[in-house]
PASEBA-1860 file (N, C-alpha, C; in nm, 3 decimals):
! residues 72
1> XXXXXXXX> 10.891/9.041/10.122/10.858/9.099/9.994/10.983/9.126/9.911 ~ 11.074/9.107/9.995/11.242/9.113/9.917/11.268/9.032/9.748 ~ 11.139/8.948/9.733/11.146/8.861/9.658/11.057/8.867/9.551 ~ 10.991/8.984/9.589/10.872/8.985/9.448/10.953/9.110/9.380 ~ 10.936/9.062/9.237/10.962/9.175/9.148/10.864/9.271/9.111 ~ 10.927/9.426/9.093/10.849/9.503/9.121/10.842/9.570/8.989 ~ 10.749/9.625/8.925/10.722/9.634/8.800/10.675/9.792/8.778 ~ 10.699/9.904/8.762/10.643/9.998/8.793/10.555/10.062/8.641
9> XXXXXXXX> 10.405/10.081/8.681/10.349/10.128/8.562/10.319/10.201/8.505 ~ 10.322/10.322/8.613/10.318/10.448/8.541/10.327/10.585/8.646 ~ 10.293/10.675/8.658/10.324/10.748/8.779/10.226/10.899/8.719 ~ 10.170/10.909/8.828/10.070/11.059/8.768/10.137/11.143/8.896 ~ 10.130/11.266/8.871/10.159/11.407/8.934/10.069/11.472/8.965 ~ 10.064/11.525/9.097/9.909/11.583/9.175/10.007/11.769/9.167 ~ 9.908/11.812/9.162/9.905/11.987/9.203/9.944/11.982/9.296 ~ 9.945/11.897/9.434/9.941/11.935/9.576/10.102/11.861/9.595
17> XXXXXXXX> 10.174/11.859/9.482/10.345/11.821/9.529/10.402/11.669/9.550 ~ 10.253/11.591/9.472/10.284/11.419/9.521/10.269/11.367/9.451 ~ 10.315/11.248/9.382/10.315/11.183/9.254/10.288/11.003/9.283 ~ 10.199/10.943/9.247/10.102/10.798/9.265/10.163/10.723/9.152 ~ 10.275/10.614/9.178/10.367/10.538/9.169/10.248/10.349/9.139 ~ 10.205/10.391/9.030/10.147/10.272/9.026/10.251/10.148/8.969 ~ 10.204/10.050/9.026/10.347/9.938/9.016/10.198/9.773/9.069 ~ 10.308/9.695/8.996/10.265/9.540/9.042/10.366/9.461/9.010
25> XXXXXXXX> 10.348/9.340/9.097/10.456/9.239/9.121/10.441/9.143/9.143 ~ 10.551/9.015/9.151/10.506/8.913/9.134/10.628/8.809/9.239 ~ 10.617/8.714/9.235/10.730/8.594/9.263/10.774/8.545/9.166 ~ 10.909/8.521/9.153/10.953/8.413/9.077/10.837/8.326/9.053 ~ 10.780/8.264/9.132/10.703/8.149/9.058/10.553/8.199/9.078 ~ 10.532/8.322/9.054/10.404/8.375/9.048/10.310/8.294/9.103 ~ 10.301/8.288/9.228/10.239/8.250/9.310/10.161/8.359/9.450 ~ 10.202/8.456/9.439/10.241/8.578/9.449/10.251/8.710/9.417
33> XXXXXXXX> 10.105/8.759/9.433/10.139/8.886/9.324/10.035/9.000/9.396 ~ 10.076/9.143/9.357/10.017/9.225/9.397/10.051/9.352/9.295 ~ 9.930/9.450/9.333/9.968/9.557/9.243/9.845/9.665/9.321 ~ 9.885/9.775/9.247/9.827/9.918/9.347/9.860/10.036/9.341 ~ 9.935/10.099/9.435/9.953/10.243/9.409/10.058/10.262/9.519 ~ 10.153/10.384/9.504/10.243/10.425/9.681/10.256/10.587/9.645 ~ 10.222/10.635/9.702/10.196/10.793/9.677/10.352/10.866/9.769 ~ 10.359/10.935/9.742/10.543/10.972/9.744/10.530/11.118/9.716
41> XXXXXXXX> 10.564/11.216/9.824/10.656/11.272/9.777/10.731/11.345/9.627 ~ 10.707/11.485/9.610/10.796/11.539/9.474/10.955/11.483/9.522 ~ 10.954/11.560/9.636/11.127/11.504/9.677/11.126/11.367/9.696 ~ 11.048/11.282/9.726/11.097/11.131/9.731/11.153/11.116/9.599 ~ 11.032/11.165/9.491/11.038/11.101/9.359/11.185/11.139/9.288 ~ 11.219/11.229/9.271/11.336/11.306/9.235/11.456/11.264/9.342 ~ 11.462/11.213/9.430/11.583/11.141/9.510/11.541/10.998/9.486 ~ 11.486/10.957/9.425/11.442/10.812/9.327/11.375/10.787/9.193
49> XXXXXXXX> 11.452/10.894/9.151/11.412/10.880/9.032/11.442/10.759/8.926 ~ 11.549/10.738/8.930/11.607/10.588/8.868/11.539/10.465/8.875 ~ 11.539/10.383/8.786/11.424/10.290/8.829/11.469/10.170/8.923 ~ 11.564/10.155/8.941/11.606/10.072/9.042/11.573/10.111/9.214 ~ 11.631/10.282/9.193/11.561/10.325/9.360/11.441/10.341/9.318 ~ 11.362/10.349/9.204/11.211/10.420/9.261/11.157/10.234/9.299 ~ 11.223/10.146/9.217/11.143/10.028/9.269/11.165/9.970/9.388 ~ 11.288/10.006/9.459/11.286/9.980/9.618/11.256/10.089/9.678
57> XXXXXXXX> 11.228/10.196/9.612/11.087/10.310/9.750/10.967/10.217/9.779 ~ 10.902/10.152/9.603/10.759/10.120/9.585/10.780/10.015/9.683 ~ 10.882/9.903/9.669/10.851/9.834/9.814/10.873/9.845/9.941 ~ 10.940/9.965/9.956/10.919/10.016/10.129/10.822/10.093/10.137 ~ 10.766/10.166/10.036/10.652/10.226/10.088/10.512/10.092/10.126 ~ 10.489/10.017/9.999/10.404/9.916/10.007/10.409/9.796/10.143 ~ 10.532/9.754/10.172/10.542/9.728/10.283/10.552/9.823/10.392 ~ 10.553/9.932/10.460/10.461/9.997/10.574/10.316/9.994/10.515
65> XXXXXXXX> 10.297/9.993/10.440/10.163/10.032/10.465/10.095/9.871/10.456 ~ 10.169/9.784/10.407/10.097/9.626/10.454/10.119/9.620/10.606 ~ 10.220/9.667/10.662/10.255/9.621/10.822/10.146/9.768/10.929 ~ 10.071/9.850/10.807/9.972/9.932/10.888/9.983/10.024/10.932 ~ 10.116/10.104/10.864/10.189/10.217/10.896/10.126/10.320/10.810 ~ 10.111/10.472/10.807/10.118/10.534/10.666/9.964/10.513/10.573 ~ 9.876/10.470/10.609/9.773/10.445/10.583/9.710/10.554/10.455 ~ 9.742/10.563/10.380/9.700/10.711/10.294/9.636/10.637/10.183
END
C-alpha cells in the first residue's frame, strides 16, 4: 500500500477523545483504489497533525486493519 496515494477528506471529533480520519486513495495508475475511515486517537491526531504524518498514520492504521488487526 506504500504506493497508493492517500488523500485525506475530512476528520470529525467524537466527545469520547477520538477523531474519524476519513481519507481515499488511489495508484498511480488508478487501478487501485480505496477509501473509508481510521479512527485515532486525540493524541495520535495531535502527534500527526501535519498532513504528511497524518497521511502515513491513515495508512498504517488502514493497513492493520486490512491484515485483521484493530478491528474497530
Amino acid at each position: 500500500m506504500n504506493n497508493v496515494e492517500i488523500r485525506v477528506q475530512s476528520i470529525q471529533f467524537s466527545d469520547d477523545n477520538t477523531a474519524r480520519i476519513n481519507f481515499s486513495g488511489a495508484d498511480s495508475e488508478r487501478q487501485i483504489n480505496i477509501s473509508g475511515y481510521v479512527a485515532v486517537t486525540i493524541e495520535e491526531y495531535e502527534a500527526n497533525s501535519q498532513m504528511e504524518l497524518m497521511k502515513d498514520l491513515v495508512r498504517q492504521k488502514a493497513v492493520e486493519h486490512l491484515n485483521g488487526g484493530n478491528n474497530e
